[in-house]
N, CA, C and O atoms as a GROMACS GRO file, in nm:
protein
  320
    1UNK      N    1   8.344  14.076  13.505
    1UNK     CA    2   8.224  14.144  13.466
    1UNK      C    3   8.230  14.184  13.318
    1UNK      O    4   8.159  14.137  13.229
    2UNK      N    5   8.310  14.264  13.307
    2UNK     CA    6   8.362  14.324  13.139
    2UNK      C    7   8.371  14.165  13.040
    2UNK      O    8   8.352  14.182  12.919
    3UNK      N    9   8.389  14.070  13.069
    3UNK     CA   10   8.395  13.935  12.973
    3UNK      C   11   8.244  13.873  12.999
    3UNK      O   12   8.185  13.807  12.913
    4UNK      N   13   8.200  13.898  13.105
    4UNK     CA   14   8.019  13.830  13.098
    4UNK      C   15   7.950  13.924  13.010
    4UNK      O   16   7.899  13.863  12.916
    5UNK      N   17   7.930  14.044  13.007
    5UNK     CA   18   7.876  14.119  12.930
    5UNK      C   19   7.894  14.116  12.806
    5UNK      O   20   7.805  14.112  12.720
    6UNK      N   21   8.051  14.118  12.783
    6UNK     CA   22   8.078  14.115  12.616
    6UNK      C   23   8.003  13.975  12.568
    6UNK      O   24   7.959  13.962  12.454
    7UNK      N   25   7.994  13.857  12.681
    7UNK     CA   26   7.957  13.741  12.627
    7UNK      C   27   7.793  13.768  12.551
    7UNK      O   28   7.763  13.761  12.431
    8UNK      N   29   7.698  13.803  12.678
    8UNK     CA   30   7.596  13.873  12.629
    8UNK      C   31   7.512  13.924  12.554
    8UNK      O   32   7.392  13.902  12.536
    9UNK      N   33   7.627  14.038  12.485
    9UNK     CA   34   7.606  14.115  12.360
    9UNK      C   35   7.606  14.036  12.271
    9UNK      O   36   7.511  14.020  12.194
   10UNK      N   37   7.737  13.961  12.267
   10UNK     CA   38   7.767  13.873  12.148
   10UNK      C   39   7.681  13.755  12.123
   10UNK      O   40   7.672  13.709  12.009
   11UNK      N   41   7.600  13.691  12.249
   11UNK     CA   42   7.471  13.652  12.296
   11UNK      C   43   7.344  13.697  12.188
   11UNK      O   44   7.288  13.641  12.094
   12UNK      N   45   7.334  13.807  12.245
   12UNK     CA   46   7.191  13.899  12.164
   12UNK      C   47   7.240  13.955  12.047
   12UNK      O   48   7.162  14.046  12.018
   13UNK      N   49   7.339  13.948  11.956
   13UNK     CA   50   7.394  13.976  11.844
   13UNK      C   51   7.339  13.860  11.778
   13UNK      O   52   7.250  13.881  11.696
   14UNK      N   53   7.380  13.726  11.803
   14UNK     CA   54   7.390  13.624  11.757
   14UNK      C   55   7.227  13.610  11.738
   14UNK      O   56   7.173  13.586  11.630
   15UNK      N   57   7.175  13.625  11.837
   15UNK     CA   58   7.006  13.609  11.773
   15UNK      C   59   6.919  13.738  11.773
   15UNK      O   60   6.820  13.780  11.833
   16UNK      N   61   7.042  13.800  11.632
   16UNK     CA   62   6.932  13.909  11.575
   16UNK      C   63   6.962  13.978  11.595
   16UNK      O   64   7.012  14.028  11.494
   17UNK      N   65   6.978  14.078  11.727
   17UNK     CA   66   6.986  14.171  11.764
   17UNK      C   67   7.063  14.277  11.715
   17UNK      O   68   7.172  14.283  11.771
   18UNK      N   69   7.043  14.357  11.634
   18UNK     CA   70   7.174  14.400  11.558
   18UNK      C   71   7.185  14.616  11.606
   18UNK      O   72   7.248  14.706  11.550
   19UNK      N   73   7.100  14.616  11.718
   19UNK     CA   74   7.106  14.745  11.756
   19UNK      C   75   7.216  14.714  11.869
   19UNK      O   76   7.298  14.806  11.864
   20UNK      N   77   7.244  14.635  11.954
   20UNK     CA   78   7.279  14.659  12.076
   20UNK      C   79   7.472  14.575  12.017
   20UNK      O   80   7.501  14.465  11.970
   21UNK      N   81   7.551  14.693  12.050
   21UNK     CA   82   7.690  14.678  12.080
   21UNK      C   83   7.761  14.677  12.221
   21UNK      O   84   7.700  14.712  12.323
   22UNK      N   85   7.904  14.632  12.222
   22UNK     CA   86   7.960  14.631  12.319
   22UNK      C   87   8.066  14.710  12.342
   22UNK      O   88   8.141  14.710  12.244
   23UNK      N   89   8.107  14.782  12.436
   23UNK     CA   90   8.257  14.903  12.400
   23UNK      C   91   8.325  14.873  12.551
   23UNK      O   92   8.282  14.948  12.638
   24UNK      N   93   8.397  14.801  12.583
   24UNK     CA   94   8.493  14.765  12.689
   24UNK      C   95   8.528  14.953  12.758
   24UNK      O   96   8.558  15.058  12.700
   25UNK      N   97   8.512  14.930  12.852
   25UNK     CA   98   8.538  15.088  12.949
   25UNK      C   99   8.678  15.084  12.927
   25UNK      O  100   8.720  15.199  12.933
   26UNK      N  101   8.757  15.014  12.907
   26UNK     CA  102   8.952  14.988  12.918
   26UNK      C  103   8.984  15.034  12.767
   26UNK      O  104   9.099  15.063  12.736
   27UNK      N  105   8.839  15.040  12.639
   27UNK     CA  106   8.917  15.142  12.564
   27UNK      C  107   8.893  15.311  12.557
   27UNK      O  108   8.924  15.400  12.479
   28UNK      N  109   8.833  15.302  12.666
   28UNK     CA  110   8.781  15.466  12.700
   28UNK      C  111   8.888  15.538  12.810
   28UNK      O  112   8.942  15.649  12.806
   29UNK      N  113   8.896  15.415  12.919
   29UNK     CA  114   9.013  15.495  13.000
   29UNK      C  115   9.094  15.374  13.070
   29UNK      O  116   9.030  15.287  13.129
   30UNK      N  117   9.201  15.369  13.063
   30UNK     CA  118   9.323  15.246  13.047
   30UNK      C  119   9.357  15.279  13.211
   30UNK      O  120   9.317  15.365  13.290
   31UNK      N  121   9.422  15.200  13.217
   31UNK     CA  122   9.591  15.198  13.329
   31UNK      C  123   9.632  15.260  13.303
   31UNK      O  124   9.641  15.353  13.384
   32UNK      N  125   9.689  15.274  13.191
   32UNK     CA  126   9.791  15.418  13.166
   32UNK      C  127   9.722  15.528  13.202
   32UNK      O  128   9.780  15.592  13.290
   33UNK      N  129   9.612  15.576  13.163
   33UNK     CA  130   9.519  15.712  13.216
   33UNK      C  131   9.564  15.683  13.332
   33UNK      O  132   9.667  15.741  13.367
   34UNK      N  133   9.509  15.596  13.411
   34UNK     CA  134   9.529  15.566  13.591
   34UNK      C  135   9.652  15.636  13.601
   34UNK      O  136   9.646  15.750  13.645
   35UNK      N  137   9.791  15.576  13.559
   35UNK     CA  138   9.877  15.587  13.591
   35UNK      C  139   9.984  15.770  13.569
   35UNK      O  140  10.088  15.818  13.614
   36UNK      N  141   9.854  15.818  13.460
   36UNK     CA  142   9.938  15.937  13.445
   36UNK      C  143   9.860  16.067  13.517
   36UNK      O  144   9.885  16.186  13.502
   37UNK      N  145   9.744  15.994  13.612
   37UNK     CA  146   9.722  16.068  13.717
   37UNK      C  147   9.580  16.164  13.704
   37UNK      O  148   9.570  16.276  13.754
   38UNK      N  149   9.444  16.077  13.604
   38UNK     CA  150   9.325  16.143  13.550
   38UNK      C  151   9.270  16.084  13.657
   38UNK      O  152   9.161  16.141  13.664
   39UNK      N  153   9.276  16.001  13.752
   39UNK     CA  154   9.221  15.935  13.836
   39UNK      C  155   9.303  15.943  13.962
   39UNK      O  156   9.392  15.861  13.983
   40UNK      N  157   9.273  16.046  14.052
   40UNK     CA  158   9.322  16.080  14.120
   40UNK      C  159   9.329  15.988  14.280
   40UNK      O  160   9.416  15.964  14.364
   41UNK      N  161   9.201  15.960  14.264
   41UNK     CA  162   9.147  15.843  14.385
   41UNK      C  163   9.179  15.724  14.357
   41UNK      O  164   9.168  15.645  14.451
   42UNK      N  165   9.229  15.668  14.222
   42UNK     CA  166   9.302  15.528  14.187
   42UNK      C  167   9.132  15.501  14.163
   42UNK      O  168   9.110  15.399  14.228
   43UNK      N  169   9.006  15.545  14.099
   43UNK     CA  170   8.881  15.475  14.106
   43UNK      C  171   8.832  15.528  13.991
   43UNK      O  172   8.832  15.461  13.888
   44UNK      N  173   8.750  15.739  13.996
   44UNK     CA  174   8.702  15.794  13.940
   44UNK      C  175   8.771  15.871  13.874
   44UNK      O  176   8.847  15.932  13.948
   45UNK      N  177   8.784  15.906  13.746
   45UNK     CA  178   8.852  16.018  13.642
   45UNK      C  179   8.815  16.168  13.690
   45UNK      O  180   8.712  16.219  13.732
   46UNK      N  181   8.943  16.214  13.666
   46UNK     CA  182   8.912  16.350  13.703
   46UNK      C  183   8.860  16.400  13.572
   46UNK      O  184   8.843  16.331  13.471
   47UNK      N  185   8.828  16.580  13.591
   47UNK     CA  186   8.762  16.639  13.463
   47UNK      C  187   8.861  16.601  13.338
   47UNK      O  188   8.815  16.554  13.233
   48UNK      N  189   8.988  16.622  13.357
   48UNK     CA  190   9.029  16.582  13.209
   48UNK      C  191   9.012  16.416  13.172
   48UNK      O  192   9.020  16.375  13.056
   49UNK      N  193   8.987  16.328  13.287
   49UNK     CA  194   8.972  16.200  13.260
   49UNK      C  195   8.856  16.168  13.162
   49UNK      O  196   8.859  16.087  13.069
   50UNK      N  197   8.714  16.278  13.218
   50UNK     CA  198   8.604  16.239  13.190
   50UNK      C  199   8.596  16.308  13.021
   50UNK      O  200   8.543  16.247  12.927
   51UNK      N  201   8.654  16.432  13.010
   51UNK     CA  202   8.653  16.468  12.884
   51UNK      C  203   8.776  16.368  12.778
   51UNK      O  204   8.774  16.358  12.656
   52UNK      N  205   8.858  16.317  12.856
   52UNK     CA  206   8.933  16.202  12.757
   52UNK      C  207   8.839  16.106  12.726
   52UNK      O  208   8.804  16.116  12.609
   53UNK      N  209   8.789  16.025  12.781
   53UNK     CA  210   8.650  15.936  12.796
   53UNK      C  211   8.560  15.979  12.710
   53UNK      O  212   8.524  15.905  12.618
   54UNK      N  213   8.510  16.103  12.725
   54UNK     CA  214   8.401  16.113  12.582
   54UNK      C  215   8.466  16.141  12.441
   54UNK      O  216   8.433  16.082  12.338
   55UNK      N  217   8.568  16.244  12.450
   55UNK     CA  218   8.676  16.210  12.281
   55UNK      C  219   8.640  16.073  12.265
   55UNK      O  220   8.540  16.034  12.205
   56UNK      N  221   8.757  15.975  12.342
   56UNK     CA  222   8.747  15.827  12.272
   56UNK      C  223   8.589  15.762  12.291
   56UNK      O  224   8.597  15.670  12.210
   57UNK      N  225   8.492  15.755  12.330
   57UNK     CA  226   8.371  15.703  12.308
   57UNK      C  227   8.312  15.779  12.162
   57UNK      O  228   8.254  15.718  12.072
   58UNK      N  229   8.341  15.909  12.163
   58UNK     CA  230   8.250  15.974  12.032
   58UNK      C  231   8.323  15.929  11.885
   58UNK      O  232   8.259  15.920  11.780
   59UNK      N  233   8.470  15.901  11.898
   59UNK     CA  234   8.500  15.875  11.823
   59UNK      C  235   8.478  15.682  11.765
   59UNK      O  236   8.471  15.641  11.649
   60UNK      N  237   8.471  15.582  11.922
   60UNK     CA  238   8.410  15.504  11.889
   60UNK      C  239   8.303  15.480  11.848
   60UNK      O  240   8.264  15.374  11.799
   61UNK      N  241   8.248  15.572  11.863
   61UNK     CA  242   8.077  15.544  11.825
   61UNK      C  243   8.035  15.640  11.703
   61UNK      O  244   7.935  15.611  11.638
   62UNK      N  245   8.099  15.737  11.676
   62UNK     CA  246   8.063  15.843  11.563
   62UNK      C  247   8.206  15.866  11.477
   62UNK      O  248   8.218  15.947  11.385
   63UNK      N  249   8.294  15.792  11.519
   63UNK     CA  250   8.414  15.805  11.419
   63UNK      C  251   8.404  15.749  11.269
   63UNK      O  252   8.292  15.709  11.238
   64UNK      N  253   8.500  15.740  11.174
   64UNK     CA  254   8.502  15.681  11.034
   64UNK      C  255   8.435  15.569  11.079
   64UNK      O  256   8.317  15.573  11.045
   65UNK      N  257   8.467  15.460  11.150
   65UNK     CA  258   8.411  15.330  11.141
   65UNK      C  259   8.305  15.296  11.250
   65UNK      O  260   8.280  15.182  11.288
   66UNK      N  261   8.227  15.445  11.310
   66UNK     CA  262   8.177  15.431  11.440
   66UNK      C  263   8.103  15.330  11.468
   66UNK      O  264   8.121  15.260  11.369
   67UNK      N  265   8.021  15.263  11.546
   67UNK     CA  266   7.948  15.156  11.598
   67UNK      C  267   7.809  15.215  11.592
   67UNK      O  268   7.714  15.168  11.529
   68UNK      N  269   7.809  15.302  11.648
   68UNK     CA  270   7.648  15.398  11.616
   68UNK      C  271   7.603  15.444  11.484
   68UNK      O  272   7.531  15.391  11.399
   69UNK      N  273   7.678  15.586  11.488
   69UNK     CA  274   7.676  15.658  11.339
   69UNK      C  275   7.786  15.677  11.259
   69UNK      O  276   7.821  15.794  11.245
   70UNK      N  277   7.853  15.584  11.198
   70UNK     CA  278   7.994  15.615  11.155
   70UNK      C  279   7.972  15.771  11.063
   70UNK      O  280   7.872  15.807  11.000
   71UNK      N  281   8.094  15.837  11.082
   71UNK     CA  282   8.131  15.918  11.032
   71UNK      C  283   8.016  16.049  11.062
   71UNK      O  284   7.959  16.101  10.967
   72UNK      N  285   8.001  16.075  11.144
   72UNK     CA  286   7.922  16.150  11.253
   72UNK      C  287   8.032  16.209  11.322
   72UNK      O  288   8.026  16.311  11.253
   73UNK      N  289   8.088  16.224  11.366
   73UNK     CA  290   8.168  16.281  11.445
   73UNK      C  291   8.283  16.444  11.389
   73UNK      O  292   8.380  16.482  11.323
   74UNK      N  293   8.182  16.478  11.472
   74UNK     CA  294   8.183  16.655  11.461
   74UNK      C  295   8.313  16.730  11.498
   74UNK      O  296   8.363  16.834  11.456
   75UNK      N  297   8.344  16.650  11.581
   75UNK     CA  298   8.502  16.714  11.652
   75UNK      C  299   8.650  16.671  11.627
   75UNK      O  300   8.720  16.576  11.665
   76UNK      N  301   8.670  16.798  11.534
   76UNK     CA  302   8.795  16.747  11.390
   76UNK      C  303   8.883  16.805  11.540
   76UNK      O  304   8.865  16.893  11.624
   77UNK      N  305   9.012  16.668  11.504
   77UNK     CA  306   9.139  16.750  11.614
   77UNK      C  307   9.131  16.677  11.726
   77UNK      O  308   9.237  16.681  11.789
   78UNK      N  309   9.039  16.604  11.782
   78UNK     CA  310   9.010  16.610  11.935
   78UNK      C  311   9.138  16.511  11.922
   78UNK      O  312   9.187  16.465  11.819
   79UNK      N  313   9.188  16.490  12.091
   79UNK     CA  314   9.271  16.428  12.057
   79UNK      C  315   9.195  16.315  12.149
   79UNK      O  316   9.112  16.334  12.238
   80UNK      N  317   9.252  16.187  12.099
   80UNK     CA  318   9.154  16.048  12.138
   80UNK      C  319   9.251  15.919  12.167
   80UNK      O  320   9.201  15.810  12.197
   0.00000   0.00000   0.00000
């Protein structure tokens, strides 16, 4: 699923489209998250899963090089 979609984007990139990006969920929350126990059910992130998940999305998307608004990103420290 995650490789048809990226195809997609890169799809509607290619003709034109230059609003719509792609951000793989595996760089928001890994195996390793899984494995150090944010996902308690082996499925859904627990609360610290979901607040790890938005750090690394805000910083993908509003960080120095964000995808949205680079250099937008309000929350000095977070850890990501």
């Amino acid at each position: 699923m995650r490789s048809e979609l990226e195809r997609v984007v890169k799809q509607l990139q290619a003709r034109g489209d230059g609003n719509i990006r792609y951000v793989s969920g595996l760089e928001l929350f890994s195996e390793a998250d899984m494995k150090a126990g944010l996902a308690p059910d082996s499925l859904h992130p627990n609360g610290d899963g979901y607040e790890l998940m938005g750090a690394r999305f805000a910083k993908v998307a509003f960080g120095d090089s964000g995808i949205l608004l680079p250099g937008r990103l309000a929350v000095k420290g977070a850890k990501v």
